[in-house]
N, C-alpha and C positions, 0 to 999 in steps of 0.2 A: 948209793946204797938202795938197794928194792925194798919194796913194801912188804913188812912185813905181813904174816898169816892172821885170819882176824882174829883167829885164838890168841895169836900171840899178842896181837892189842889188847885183848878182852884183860889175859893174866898183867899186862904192865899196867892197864888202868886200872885192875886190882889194887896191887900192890901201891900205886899212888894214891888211891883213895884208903884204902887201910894205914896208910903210911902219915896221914896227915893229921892224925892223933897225937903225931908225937913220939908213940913206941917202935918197938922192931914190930917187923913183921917176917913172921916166919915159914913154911909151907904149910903149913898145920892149920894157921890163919888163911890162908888161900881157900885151902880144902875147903872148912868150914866156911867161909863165904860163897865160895861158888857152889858146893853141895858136890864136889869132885870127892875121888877117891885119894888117898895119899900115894901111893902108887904112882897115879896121872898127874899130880901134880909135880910130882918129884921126877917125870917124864919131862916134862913141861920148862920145871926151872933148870934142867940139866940144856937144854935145847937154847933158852934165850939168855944163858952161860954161853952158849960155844956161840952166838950169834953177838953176841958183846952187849947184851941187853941190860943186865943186871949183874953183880957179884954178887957170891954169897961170902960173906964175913964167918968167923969161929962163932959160934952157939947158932951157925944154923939162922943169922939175921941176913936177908933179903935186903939190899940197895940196888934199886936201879944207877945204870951208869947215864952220863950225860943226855948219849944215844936215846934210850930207853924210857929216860924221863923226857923229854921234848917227843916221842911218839906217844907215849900215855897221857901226856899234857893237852895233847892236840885231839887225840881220843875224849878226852874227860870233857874239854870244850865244846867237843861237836853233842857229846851227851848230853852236857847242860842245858847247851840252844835250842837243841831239838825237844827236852825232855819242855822245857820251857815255855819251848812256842805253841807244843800240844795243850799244856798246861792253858795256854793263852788262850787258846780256840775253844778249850773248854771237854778237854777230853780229862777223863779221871787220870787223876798221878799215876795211881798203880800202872795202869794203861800205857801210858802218857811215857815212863821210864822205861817201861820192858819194849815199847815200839823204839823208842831213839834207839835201843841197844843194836835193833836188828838196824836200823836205819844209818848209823853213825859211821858205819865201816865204809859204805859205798861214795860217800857224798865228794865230790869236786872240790876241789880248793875254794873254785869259782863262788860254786854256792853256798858253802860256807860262807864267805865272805858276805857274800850279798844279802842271804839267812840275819845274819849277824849285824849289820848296817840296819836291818829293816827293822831288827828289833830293839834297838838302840833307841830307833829311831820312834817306834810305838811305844817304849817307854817313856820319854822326853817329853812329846804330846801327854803322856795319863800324867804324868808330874807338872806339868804346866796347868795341865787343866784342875789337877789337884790346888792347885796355888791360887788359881785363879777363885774357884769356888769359896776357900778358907778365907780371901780377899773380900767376897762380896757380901 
């Protein structure tokens, strides 16, 4: 299967992260989070419909399909790390998430991974050394 378009990652990480409230989510919810017209959005879920990205269920509730959720998963991971690692270095949140947004699409499996290991790994160190200090 080819990679999808980064719009089309940007709407499935949507839709996963609205989704993890609990309720439906519906195009309306889209709109209003991305600041899109309804128009383009209802462009949008009509395309990653015929791409097998998501069904849409009766009253209009949006589910991602298996497909769809492990690309927004993987999306929403690369957001975290990066939103995270800026976060780390000391760059403002606001900042910090709107740069991972542009950043998230392009990144390697590779570095991902490696991104991901280092930061595991920088947490461990601040947790130990938390431990340690509470110790002495």
């Amino acid at each position: 299967m080819e990679k999808p378009a980064e719009s089309a990652e940007n709407y499935l990480e949507t839709i996963l992260m609205l989704g993890q409230g609990g309720g439906a989510v519906r195009s309306i919810d889209i709109a209003n989070e991305l600041g899109y017209s309804k128009p383009s959005i209802s462009v949008a879920m009509k395309n990653l419909k015929a791409s097998g990205y998501i069904e849409v269920e009766s009253g209009g509730k949006i589910v991602l399909t298996e497909t769809g959720r492990e690309i927004a998963q993987r999306i929403y991971d690369r957001h975290t790390l990066i939103s995270d690692l800026l976060i780390y270095l000391g760059v403002d949140h606001e900042i910090a998430v709107r740069d991972a947004c542009k950043m998230e699409h392009g990144m390697s499996e590779e570095s991902f991974t490696a991104l991901n290991r280092h930061l595991k790994e920088l947490k461990q160190k601040m947790y130990m050394r938390r431990k340690s200090e509470e110790n002495a």
